[in-house]
N, CA, C and O atoms as CSV, one atom per row, in Angstrom:
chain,resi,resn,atom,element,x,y,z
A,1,UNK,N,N,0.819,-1.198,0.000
A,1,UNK,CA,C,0.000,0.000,0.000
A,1,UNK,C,C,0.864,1.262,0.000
A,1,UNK,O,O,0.555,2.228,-0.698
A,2,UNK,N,N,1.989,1.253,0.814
A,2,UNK,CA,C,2.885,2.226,0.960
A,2,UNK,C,C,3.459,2.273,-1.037
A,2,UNK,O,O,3.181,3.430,-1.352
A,3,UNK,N,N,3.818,1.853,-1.797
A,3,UNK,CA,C,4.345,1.845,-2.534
A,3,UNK,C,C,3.249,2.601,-3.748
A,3,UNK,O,O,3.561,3.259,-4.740
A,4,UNK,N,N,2.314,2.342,-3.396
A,4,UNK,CA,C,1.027,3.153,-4.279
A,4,UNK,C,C,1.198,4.529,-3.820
A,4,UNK,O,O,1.684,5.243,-4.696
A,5,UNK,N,N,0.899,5.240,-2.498
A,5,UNK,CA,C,1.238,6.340,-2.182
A,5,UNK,C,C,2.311,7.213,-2.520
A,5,UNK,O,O,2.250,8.442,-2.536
A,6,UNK,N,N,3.356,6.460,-2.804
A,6,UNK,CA,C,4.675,6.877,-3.346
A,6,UNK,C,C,4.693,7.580,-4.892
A,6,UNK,O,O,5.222,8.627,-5.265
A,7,UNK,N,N,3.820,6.475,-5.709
A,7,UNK,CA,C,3.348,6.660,-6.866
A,7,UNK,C,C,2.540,7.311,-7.222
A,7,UNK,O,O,2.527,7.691,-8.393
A,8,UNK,N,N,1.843,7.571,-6.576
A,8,UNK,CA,C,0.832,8.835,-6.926
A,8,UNK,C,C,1.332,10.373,-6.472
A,8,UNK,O,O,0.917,11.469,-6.851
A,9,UNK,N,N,2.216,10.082,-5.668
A,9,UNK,CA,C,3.322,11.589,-4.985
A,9,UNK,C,C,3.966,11.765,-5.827
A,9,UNK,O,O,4.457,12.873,-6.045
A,10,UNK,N,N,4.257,10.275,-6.895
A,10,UNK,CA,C,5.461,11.067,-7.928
A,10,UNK,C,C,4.600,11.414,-9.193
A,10,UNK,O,O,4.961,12.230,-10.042
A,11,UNK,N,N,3.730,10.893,-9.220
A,11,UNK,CA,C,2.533,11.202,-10.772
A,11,UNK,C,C,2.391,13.063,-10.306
A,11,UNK,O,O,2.836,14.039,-10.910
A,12,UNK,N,N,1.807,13.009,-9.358
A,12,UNK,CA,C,1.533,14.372,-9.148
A,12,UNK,C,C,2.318,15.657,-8.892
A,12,UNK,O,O,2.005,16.823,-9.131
A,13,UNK,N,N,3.645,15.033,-8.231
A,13,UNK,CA,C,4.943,16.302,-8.650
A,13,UNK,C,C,5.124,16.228,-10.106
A,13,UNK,O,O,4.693,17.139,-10.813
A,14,UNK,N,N,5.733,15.207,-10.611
A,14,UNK,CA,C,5.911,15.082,-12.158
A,14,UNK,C,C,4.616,16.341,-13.281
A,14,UNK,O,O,4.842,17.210,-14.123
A,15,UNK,N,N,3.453,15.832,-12.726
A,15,UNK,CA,C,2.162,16.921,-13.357
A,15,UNK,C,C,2.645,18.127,-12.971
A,15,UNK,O,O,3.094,18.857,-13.856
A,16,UNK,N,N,2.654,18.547,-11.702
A,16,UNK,CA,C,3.378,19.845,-11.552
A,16,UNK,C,C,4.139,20.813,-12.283
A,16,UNK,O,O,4.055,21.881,-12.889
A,17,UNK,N,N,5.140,19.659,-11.826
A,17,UNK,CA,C,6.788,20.208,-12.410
A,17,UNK,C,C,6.493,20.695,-14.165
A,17,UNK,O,O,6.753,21.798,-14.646
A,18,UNK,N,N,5.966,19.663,-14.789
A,18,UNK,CA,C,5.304,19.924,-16.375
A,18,UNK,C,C,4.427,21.204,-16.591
A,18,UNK,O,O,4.482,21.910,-17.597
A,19,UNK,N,N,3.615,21.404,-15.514
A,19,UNK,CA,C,2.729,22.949,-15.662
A,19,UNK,C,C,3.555,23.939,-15.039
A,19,UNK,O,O,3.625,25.054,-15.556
A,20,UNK,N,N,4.097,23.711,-14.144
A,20,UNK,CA,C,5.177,25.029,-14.076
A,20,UNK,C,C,6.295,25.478,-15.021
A,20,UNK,O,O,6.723,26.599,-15.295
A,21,UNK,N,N,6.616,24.310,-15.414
A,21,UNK,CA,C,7.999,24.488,-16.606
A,21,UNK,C,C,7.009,24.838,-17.821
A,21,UNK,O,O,7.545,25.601,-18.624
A,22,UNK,N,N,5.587,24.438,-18.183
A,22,UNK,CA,C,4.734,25.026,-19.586
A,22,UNK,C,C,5.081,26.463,-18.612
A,22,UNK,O,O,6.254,26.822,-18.508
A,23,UNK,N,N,4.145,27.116,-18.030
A,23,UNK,CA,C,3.670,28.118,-17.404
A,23,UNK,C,C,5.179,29.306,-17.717
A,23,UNK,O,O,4.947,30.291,-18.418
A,24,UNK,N,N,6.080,29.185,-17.370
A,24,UNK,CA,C,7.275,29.648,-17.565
A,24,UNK,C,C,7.711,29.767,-18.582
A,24,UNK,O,O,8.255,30.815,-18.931
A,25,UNK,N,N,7.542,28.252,-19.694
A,25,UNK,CA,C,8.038,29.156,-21.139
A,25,UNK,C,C,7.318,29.732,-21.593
A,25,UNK,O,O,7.782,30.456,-22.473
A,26,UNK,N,N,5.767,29.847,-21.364
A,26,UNK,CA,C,4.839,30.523,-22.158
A,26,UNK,C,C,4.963,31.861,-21.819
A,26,UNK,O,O,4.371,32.720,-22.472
A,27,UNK,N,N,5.772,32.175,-20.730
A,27,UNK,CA,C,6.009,33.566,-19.870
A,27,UNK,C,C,6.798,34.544,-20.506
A,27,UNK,O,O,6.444,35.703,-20.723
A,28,UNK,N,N,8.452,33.766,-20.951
A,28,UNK,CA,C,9.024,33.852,-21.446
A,28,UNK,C,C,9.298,34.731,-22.790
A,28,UNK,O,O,10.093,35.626,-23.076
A,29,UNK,N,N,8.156,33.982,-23.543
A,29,UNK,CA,C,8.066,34.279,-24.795
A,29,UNK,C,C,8.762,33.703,-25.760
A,29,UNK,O,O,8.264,33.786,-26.883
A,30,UNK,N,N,9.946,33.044,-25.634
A,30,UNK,CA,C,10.771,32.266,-25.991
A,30,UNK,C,C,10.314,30.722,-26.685
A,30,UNK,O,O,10.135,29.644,-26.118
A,31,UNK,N,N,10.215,31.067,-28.035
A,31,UNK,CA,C,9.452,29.834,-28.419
A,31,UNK,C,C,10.304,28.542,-29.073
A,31,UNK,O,O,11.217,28.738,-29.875
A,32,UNK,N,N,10.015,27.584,-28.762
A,32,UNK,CA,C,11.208,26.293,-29.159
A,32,UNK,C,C,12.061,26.416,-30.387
A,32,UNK,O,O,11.746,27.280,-31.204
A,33,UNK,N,N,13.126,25.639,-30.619
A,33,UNK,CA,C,13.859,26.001,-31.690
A,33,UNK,C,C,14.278,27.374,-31.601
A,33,UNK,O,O,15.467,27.423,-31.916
A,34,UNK,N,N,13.876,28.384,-31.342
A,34,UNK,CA,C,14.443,29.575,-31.317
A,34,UNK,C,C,16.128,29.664,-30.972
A,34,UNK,O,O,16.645,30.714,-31.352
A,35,UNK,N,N,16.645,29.107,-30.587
A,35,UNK,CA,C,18.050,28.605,-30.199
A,35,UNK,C,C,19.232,28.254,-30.897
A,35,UNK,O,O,20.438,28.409,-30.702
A,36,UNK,N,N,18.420,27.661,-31.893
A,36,UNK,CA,C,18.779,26.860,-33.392
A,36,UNK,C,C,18.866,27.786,-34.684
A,36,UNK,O,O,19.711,27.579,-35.555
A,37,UNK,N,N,18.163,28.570,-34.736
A,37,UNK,CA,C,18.307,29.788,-35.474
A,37,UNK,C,C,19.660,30.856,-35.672
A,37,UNK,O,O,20.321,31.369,-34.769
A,38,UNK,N,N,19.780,30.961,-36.684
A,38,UNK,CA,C,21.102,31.908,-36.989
A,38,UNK,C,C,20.868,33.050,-36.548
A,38,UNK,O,O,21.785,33.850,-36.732
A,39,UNK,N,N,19.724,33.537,-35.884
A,39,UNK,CA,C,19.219,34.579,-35.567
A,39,UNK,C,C,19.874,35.295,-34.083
A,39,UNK,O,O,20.434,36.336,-33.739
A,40,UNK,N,N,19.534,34.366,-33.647
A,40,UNK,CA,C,20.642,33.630,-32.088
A,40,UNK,C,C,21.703,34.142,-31.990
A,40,UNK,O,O,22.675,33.447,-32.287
A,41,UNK,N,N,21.958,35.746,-31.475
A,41,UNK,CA,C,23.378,35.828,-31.403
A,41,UNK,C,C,24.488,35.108,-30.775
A,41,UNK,O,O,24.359,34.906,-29.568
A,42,UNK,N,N,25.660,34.635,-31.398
A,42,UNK,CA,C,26.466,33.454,-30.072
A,42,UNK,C,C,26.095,31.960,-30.126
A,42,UNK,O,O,26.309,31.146,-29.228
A,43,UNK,N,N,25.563,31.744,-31.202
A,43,UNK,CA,C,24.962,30.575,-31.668
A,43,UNK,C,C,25.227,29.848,-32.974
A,43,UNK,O,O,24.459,29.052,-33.516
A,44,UNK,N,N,26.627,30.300,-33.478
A,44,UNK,CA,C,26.580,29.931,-34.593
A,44,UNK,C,C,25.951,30.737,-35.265
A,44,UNK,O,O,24.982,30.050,-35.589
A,45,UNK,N,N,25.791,31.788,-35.749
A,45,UNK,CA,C,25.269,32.421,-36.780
A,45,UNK,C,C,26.220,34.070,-36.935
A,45,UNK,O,O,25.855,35.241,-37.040
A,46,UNK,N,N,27.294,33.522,-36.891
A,46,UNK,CA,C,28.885,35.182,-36.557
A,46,UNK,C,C,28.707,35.238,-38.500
A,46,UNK,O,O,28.798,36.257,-39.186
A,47,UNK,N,N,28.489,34.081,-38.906
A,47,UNK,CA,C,29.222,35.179,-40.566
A,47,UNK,C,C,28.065,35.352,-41.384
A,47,UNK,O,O,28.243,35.622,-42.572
A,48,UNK,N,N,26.910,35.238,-40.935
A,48,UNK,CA,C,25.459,35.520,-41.969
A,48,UNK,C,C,24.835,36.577,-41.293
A,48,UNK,O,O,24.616,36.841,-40.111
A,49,UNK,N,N,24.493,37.389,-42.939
A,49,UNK,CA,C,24.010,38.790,-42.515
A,49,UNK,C,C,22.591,38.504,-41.995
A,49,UNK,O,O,21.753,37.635,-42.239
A,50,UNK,N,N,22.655,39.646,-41.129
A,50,UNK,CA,C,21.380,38.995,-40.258
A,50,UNK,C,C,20.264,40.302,-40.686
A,50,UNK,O,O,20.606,41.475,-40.533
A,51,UNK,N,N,18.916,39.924,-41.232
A,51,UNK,CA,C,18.423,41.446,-41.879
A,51,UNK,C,C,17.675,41.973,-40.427
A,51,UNK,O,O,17.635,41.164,-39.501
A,52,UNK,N,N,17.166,43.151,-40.265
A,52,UNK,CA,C,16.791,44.294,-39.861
A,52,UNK,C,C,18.000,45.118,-38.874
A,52,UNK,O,O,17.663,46.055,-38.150
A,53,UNK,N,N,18.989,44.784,-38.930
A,53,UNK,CA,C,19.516,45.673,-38.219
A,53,UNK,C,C,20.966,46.400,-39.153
A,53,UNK,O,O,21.607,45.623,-39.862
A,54,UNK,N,N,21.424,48.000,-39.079
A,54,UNK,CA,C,22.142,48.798,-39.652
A,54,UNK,C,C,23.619,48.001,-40.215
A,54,UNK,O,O,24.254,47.217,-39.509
A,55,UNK,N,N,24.049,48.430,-41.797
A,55,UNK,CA,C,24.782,47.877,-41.939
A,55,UNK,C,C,26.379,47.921,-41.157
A,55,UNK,O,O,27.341,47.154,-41.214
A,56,UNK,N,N,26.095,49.365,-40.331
A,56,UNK,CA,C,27.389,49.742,-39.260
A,56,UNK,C,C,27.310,48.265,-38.499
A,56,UNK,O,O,28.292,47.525,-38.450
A,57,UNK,N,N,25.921,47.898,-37.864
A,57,UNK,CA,C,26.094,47.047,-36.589
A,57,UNK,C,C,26.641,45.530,-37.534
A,57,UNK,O,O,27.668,44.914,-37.250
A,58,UNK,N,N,25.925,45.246,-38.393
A,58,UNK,CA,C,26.995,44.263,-39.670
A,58,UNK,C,C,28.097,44.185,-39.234
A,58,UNK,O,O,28.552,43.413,-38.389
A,59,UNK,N,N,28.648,45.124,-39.894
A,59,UNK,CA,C,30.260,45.485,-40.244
A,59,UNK,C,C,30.797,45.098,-38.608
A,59,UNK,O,O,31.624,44.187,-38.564
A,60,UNK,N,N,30.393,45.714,-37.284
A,60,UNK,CA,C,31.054,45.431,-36.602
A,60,UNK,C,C,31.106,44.166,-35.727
A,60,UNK,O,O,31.945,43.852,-34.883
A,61,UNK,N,N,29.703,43.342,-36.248
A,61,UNK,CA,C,29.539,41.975,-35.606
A,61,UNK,C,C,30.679,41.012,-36.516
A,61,UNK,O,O,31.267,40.035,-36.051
A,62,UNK,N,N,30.873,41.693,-38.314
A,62,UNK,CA,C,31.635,41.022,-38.762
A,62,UNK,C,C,33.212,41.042,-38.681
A,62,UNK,O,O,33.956,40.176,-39.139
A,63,UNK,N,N,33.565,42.137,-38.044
A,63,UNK,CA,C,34.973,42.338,-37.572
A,63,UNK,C,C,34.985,41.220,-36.310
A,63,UNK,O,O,35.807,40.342,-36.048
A,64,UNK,N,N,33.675,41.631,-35.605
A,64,UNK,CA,C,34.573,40.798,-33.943
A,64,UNK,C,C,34.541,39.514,-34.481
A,64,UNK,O,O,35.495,38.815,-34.138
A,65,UNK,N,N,33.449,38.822,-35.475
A,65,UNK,CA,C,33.883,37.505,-35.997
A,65,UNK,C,C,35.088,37.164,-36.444
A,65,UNK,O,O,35.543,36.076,-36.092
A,66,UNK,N,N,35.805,37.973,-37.261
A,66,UNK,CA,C,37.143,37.926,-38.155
A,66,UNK,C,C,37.745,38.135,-37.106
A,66,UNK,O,O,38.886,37.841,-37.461
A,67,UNK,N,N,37.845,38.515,-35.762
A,67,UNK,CA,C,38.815,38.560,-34.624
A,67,UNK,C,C,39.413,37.621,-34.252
A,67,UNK,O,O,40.596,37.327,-34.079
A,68,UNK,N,N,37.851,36.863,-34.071
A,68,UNK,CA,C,37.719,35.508,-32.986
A,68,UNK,C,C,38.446,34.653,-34.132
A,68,UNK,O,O,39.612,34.555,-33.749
A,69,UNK,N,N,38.296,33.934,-35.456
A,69,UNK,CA,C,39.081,32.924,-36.326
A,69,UNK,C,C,40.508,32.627,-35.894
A,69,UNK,O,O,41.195,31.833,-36.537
């Protein structure tokens, strides 16, 4: 009987833990894959032009890239 109680303590943290961790990314705003994207500064994406931002800020994301090589 003890071993059922156990199991239902862990069904129900487990449910928890799942609606708090949804609840938080939905908070966030931060939507999956977003990470994976070249968009991602610091992520793999140093030598592709990235559009909406000035070609100054370009030029100087593409220098500190040519730094770092």
């Amino acid at each position: 009987m003890k071993t059922g109680y156990w199991i239902v303590i862990i069904m129900v943290a487990w449910l928890l833990s799942v609606a708090v961790g949804y609840k938080a990314s939905s908070a966030t705003g931060i939507q999956p894959g977003y990470f994976e994207s070249a968009e991602a500064g610091g992520y793999g994406g140093g030598a592709a032009t990235i559009e909406g931002i000035s070609e100054e800020v370009q030029d100087y994301y593409k220098d500190l890239y040519k730094e770092n090589e």
